[in-house]
VOMARVEX-64709 format. One line per field, with one value per residue (C-alpha): residue in three letters; z, y, x. Coordinates in steps of 0.05 Angstrom, whole numbers. Layout:
VOMARVEX-64709
residuo	ALA / ...
pz	Z / ...
py	Y / ...
px	X / ...
end
This chain:
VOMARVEX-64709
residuo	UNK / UNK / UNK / UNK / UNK / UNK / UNK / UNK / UNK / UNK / UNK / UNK / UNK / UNK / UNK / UNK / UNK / UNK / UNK / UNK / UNK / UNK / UNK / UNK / UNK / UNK / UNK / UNK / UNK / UNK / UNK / UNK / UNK / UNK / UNK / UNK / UNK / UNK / UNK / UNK / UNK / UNK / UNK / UNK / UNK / UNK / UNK / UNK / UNK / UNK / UNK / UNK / UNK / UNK / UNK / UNK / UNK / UNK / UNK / UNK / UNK / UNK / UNK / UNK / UNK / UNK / UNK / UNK / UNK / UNK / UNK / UNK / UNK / UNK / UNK / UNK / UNK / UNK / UNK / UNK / UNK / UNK / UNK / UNK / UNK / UNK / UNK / UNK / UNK / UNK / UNK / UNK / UNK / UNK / UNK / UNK / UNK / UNK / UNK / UNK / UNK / UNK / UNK / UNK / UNK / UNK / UNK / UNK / UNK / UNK / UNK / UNK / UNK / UNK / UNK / UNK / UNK / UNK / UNK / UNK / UNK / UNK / UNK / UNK / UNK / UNK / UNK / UNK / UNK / UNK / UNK / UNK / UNK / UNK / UNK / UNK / UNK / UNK / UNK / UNK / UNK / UNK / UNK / UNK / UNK / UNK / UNK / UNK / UNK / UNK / UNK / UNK / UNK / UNK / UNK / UNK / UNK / UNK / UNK / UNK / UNK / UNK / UNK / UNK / UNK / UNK / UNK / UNK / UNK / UNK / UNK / UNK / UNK / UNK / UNK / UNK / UNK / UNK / UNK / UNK / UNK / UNK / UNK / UNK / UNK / UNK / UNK / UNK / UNK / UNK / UNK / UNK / UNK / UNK / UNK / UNK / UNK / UNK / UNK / UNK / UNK / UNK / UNK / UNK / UNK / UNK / UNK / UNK / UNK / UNK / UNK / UNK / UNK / UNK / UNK / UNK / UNK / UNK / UNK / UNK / UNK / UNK / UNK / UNK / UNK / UNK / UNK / UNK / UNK / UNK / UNK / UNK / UNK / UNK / UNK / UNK / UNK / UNK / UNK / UNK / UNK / UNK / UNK / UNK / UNK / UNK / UNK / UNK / UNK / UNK / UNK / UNK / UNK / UNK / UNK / UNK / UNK / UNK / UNK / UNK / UNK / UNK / UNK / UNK / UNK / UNK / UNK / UNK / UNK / UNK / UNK / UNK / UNK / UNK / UNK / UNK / UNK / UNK / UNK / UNK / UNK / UNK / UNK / UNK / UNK / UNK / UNK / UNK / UNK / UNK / UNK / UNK / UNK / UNK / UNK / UNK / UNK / UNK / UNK / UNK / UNK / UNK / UNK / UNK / UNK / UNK / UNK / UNK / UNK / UNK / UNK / UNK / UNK / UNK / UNK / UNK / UNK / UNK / UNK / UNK / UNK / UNK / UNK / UNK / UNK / UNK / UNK / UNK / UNK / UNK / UNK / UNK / UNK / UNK / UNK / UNK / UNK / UNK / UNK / UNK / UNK / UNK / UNK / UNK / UNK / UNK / UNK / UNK / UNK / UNK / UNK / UNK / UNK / UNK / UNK / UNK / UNK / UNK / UNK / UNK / UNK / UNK / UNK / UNK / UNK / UNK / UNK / UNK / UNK / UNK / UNK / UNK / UNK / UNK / UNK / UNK / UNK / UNK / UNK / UNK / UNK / UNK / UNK / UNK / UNK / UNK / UNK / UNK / UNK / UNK / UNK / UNK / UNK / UNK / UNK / UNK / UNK / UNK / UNK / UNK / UNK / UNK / UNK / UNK / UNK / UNK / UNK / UNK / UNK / UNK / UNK / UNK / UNK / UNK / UNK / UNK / UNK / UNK / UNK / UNK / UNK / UNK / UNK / UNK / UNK / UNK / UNK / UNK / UNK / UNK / UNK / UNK / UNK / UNK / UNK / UNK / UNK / UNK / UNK / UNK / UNK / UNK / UNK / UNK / UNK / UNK / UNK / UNK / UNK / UNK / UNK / UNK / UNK / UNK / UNK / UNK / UNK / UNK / UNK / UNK / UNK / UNK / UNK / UNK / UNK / UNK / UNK / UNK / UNK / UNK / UNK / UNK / UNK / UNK / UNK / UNK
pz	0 / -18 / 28 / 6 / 30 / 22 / 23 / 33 / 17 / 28 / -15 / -38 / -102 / -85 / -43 / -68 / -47 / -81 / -61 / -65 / -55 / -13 / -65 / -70 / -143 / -142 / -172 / -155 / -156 / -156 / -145 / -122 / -134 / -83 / -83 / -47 / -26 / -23 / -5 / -6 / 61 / 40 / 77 / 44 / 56 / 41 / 51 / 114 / 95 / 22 / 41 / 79 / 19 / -31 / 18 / 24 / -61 / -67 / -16 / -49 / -123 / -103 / -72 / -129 / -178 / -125 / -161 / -141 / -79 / -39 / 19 / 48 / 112 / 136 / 114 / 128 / 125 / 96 / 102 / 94 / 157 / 194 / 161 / 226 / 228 / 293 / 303 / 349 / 384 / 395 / 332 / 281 / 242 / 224 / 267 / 220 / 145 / 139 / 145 / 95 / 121 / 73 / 122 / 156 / 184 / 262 / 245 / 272 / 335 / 341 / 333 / 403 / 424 / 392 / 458 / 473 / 400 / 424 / 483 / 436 / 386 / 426 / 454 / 382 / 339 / 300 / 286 / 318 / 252 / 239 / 183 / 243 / 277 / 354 / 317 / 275 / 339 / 379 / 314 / 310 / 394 / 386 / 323 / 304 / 343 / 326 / 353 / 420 / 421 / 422 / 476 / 511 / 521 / 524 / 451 / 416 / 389 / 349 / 322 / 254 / 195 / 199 / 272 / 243 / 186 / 229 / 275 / 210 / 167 / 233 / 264 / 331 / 321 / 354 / 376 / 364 / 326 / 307 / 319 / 247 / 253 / 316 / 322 / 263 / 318 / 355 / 412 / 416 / 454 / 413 / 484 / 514 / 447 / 477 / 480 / 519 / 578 / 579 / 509 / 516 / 565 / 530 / 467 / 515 / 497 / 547 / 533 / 540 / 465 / 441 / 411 / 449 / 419 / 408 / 351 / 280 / 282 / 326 / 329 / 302 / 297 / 234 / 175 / 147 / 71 / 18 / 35 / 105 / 170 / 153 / 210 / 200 / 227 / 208 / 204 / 181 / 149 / 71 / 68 / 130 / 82 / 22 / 37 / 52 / -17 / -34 / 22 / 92 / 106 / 79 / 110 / 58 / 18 / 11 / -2 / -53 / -48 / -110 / -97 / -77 / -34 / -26 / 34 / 31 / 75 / 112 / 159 / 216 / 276 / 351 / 391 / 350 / 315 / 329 / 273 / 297 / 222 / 204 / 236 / 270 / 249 / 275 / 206 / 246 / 309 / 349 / 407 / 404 / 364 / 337 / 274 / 261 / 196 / 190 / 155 / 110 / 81 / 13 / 17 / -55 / -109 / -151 / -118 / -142 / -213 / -200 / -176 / -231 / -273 / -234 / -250 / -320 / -332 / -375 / -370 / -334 / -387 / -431 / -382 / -379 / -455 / -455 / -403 / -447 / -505 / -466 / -437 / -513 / -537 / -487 / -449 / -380 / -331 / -280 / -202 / -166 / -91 / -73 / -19 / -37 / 24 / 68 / 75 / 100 / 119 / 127 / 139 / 169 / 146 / 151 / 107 / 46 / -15 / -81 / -127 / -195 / -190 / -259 / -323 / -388 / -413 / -384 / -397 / -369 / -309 / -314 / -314 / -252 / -213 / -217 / -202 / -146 / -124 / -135 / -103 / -34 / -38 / -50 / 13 / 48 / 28 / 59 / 123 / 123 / 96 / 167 / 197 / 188 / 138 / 67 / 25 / -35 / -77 / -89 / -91 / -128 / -123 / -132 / -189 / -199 / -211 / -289 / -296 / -324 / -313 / -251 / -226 / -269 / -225 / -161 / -193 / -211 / -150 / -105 / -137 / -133 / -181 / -177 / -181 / -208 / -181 / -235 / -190 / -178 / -121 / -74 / -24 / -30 / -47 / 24 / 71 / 43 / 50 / 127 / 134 / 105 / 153 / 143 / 93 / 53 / 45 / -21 / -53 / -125 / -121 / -175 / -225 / -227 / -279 / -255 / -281 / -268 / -242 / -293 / -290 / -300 / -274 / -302 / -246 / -202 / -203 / -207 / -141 / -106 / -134 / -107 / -42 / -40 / -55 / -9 / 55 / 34 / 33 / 99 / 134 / 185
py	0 / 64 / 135 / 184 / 257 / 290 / 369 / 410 / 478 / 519 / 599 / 646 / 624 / 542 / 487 / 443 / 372 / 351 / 277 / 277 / 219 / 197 / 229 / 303 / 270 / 301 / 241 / 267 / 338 / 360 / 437 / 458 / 528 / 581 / 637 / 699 / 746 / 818 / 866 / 947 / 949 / 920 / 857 / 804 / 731 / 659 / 609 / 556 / 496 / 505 / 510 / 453 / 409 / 434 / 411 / 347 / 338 / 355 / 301 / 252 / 263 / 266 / 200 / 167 / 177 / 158 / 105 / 31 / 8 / 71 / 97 / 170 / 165 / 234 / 296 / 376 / 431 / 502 / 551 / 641 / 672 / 724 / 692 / 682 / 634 / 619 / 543 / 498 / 458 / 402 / 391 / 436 / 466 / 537 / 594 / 653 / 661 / 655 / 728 / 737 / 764 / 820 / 848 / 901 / 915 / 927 / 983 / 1035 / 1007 / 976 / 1054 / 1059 / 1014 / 1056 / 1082 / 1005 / 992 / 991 / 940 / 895 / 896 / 875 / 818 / 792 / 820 / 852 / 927 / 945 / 919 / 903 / 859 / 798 / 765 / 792 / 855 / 802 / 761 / 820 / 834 / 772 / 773 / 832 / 824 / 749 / 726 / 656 / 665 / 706 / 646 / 592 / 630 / 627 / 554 / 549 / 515 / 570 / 562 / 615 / 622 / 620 / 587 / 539 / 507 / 502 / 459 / 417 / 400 / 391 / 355 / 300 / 248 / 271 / 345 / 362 / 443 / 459 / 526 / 527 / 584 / 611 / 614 / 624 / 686 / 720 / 739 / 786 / 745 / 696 / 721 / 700 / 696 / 649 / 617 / 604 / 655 / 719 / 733 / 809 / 816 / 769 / 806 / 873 / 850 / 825 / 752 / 689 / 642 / 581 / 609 / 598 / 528 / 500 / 534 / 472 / 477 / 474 / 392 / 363 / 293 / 330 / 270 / 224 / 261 / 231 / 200 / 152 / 115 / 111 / 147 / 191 / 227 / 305 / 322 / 393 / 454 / 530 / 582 / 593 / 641 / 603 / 543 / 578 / 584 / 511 / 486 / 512 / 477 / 510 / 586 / 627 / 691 / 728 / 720 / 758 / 713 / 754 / 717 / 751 / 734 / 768 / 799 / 798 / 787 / 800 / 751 / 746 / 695 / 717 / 674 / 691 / 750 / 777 / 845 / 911 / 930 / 971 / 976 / 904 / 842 / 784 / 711 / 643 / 599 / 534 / 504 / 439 / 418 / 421 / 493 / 548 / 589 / 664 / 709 / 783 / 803 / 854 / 853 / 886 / 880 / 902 / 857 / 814 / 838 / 917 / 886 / 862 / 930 / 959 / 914 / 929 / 1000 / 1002 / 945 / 901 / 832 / 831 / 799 / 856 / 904 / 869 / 862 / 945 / 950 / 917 / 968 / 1033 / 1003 / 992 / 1060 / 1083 / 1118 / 1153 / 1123 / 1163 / 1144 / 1096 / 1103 / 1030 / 1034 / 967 / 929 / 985 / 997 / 946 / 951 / 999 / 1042 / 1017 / 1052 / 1007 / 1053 / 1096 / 1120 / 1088 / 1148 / 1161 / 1228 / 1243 / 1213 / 1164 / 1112 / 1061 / 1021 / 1068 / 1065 / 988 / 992 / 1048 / 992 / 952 / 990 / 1012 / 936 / 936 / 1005 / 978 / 921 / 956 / 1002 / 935 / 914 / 970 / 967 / 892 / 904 / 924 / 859 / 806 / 783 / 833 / 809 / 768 / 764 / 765 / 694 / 700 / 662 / 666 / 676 / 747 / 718 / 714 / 785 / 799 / 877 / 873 / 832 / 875 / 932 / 892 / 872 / 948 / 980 / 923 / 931 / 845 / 786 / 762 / 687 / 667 / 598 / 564 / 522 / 548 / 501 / 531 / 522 / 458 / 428 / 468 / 435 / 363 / 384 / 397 / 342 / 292 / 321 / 310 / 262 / 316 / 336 / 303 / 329 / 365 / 434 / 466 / 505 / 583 / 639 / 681 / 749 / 808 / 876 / 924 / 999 / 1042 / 1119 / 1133 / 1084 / 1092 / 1177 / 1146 / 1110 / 1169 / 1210 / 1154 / 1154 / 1229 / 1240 / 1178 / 1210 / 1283 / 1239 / 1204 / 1265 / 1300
px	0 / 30 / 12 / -25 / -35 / -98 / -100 / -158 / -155 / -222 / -203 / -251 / -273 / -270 / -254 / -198 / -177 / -106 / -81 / -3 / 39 / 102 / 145 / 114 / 81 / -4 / -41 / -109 / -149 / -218 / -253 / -322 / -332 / -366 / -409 / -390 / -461 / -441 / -504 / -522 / -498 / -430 / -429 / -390 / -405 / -417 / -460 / -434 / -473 / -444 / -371 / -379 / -412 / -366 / -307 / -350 / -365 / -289 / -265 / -313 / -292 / -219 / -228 / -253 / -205 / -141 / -92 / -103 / -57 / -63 / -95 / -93 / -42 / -75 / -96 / -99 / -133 / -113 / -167 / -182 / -154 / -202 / -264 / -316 / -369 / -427 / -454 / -489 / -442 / -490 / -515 / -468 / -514 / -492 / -520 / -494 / -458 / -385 / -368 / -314 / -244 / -252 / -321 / -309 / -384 / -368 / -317 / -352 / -361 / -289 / -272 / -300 / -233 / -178 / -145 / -131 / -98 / -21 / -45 / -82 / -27 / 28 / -14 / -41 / 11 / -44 / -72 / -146 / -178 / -256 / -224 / -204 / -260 / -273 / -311 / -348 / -362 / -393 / -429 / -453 / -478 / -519 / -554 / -575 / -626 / -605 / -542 / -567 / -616 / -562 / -519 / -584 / -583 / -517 / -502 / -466 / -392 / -364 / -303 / -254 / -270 / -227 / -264 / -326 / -303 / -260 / -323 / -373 / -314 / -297 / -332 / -351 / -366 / -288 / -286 / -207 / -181 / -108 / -64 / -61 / -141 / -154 / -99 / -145 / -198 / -154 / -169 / -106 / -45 / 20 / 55 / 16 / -9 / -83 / -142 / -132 / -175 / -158 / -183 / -238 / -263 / -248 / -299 / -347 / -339 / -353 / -286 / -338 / -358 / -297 / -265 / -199 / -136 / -83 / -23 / -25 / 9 / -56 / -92 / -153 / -196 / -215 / -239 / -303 / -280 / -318 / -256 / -260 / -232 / -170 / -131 / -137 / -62 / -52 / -95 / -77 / -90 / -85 / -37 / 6 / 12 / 36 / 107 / 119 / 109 / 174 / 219 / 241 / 228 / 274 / 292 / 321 / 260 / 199 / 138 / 85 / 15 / -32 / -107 / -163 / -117 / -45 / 0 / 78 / 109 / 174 / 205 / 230 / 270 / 295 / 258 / 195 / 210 / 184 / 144 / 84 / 54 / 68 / 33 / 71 / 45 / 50 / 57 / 72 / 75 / 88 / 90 / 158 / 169 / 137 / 156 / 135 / 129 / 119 / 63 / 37 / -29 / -64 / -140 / -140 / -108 / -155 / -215 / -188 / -195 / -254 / -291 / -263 / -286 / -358 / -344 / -328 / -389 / -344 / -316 / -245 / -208 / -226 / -203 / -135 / -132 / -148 / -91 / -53 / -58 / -55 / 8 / 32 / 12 / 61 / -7 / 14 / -33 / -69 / -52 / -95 / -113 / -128 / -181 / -220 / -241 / -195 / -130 / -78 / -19 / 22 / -27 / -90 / -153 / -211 / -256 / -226 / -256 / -218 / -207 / -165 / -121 / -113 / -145 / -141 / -177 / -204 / -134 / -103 / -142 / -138 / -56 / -58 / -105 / -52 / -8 / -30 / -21 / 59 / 61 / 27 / 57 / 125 / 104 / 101 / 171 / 207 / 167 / 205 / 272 / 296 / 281 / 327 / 386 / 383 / 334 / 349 / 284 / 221 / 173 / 106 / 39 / -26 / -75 / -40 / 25 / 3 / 1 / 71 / 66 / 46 / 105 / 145 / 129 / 146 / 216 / 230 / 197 / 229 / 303 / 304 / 294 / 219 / 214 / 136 / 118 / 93 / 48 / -27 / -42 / 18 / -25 / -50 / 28 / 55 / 1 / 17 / 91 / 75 / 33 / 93 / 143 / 208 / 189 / 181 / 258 / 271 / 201 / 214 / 191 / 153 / 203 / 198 / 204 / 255 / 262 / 315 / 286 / 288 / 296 / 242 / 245 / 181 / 151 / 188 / 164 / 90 / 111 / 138 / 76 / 29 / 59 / 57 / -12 / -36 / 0 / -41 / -109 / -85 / -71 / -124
end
C-alpha cells in the first residue's frame, strides 16, 4: 500500500482537495466552486452549509479517482484567515454566514476601542482591525437572534473558519481552532499561544464560546471519507501554508501571495520584531516549536480588478486586454488610490474612498489599478527590509502571478529578481509538505520563472507620486 496525502484547501472562489503521494508527485485533484453574497450594506459573505458540501463533493470526487494500492495516511486543512463563522455545538448546524475576512461591518463600533490599540497589538501581533473576527463576533452577539438564542441555552460556538469545518468535516463534532485561525480573531495572545482573557473580556466575549486553541500539528480527529476514516493532522491558514510548498522558510525572501488579496510575507527567527505597522504571524507550530512570519497585508489585489471591472461594466479579461494596449501605446496612466475592502498595511484605514487622480482611458485606469497593487505592496517591502538578513528576492503566487506587468512593477519598485511559481495550487502542495514532515525533504519543487528587475524611472516617479498623494489623503 502506498501513502497518500490529502489536502484540503477551502479559498474564496472554491474548495480544493489535491491527493499527493510519498514522493511530492499530485495524482489526484478535484474543485467545487463558491459563491461569495455581497449586499447594499457591503457585507461580504458565504453560505456555511455550502462550504462545507463543496469541501465534502471535493473530498468525495478526489477520492474516487485515487490510483489503485493507496490509501490516504492523513490529511490537512488550509483555510481564509479572519473569516468568522457561529454554530451549534451540539448539533453543528450553522447559526450565521461565513463572514468573509474582507467584512469590515463592526468598524464603527471597534472605533470605540482605539485608545486600547497599542495593548491589543502587542498581545495579538495585530492592528485594531474590523477585518479579524472579535468585531465580527460581537457583531454577530448583538444582532442574530439565532445566535443570542443559542448563547441562551448554552449551545453556541463561534469562532474561525477553519473550527467550524473541522467540527462539520470530523466524526464527533471536535471544537479545536489552530493558531493561524484562531490568532485572526484578535483574541489569541501570541505569548501564551491560547485565547486571551484580557481581550476576551475587552470585546465582551464568554471564553466558553470559544473552541480550544491547540497547535497547528494536532490529532484533530478522523476526517469523514468515501474511503473511510483519515486522520486530520494539520490545520492553518491559507496564506500560513503557502510558503511551505517551496521547502524551509527562507529569510532572505519575501513571499508575494496575489489573490483576492495579497499578503507580503517574511520569515523571521529569535525574539519577535518591532514593527508597529506590520503584523507578527504564527505559520507553524508543534508541540515542540513554533515558527513566526511578518506580515503585511493588501486588501486590494484581484478583488481591485474586480470593482473595476464592476465599475467600467465590462468583462475583466477585456479590461486586462485594454490594459494591455494603453500600456503599448506608451499611455501615462493616472494614479490609483487603492481603498477596496480598506486599507492594509502599512497604513490601516478600515474605510477609504478608491479614487483616480488624474485621467485616461479606461486602460489606463486598468494599468494604474494595478499599479497601485505593486506600489502597496512595494510600501510593504520596505516596512520589512529592516528585519532580518538583506533580502534576496522576491517569490510569487497566486492567481495574480500571471500578470507579467504587474510583477514587473514589483521587480523594478522592489530593486530584486521576482521568481513566479509556476504552481497554482501553492497552497494545496505546502500543507501536504507539512503534513509529510520531514518526509518531505527530497520532494521536487515546482520550477519558477525568474526574471531580473528592470529599471524604469518613469515608475518609479509614479511610485513616489502615489505615495505622496496617499499621505495628503491620509492626513487629518
Amino acid at each position: 500500500m502506498k501513502s497518500l496525502y490529502l489536502a484540503l484547501d477551502q479559498g474564496g472562489h472554491a474548495s480544493r482537495a489535491l491527493v499527493l503521494d510519498a514522493s511530492g508527485v499530485l495524482v489526484g485533484s478535484a474543485a467545487v466552486p463558491i459563491a461569495t453574497r455581497r449586499n447594499e450594506l457591503g457585507h461580504i459573505e458565504h453560505d456555511s452549509e455550502e462550504l462545507v458540501i463543496s469541501l465534502q463533493q471535493a473530498i468525495a470526487a478526489v477520492c474516487a479517482e485515487l490510483p489503485a494500492g493507496g490509501y490516504i495516511t492523513a490529511a490537512g486543512l488550509a483555510t481564509q484567515r479572519s473569516s468568522l463563522v457561529c454554530w451549534n455545538r451540539r448539533t453543528g448546524a450553522a447559526l450565521s454566514p461565513v463572514i468573509s475576512w474582507q467584512d469590515r461591518r463592526n468598524a464603527a463600533w471597534l472605533e470605540s476601542l482605539a485608545s486600547r490599540a497599542d495593548d491589543i497589538r502587542a498581545r495579538t501581533g495585530l492592528v485594531l482591525s474590523p477585518h479579524y473576527g472579535a468585531s465580527k463576533m460581537r457583531w454577530c452577539l448583538d444582532h442574530l437572534p439565532a445566535v443570542q438564542a443559542a448563547h441562551t441555552t448554552g449551545e453556541l460556538v463561534m469562532g474561525p473558519l477553519a473550527s467550524f469545518l473541522v467540527c462539520r468535516l470530523v466524526a464527533g463534532l471536535p471544537l479545536l481552532a489552530d493558531p493561524a485561525n484562531a490568532s485572526r480573531t484578535q483574541l489569541w495572545s501570541l505569548a501564551t499561544r491560547d485565547w486571551s482573557p484580557e481581550l476576551l473580556a475587552l470585546f465582551g466575549i464568554d471564553p466558553g464560546l470559544l473552541p480550544r486553541a491547540v497547535t497547528s500539528r494536532y490529532a484533530y480527529g478522523e476526517l469523514v471519507t468515501p474511503l473511510g476514516p483519515v486522520p486530520l493532522t494539520v490545520v492553518t491558514g491559507d496564506q500560513s501554508a503557502v510558503p511551505f510548498a517551496f521547502g524551509p522558510l527562507d529569510p532572505s525572501v519575501a513571499y508575494l501571495n496575489l489573490g483576492t488579496g495579497a499578503f507580503a510575507q517574511r520569515a523571521v527567527s529569535g525574539q519577535l520584531p518591532d514593527a508597529p505597522r506590520l503584523l507578527v504571524s504564527v505559520v507553524w507550530s508543534t508541540a515542540e516549536r513554533v515558527d513566526y512570519l511578518l506580515e503585511g497585508t493588501v486588501n486590494g489585489a484581484a478583488s481591485a480588478l474586480d470593482w473595476l471591472a464592476a465599475r467600467e461594466q465590462v468583462p475583466l479579461p477585456m479590461l486586462l486586454s485594454e490594459a494591455d494596449e494603453a500600456r503599448a501605446a506608451r499611455e501615462p496612466p493616472p494614479l490609483f488610490i487603492n481603498g477596496v475592502s480598506g486599507l492594509g498595511a502599512p497604513f490601516w484605514v478600515s474605510t477609504l474612498d478608491s479614487r483616480f487622480i488624474g485621467t485616461g482611458s479606461r486602460g489606463a485606469r486598468a494599468v494604474a489599478v494595478l499599479e497601485s497593487i505593486a506600489f502597496l505592496l512595494q510600501a510593504n517591502l520596505e516596512e520589512m527590509r529592516p528585519h532580518g538578513p538583506a533580502l534576496k528576492g522576491l517569490l510569487v503566487t497566486g492567481g495574480l502571478s500571471v500578470n507579467d506587468y504587474l510583477c514587473a512593477c514589483l521587480g523594478t519598485l522592489s530593486k530584486l529578481p521576482v521568481t513566479r511559481a509556476e504552481d497554482p495550487e501553492a497552497t494545496s502542495r505546502g500543507l501536504a509538505r507539512l503534513l509529510a514532515g520531514d518526509a518531505a525533504s527530497a520532494w521536487p519543487v515546482a520550477p519558477g520563472r525568474r526574471q531580473l528587475p528592470v529599471r524604469d524611472e518613469a515608475l518609479q516617479r509614479r511610485y513616489r507620486q502615489w505615495r505622496q498623494e496617499l499621505e495628503q489623503v491620509l492626513r487629518p
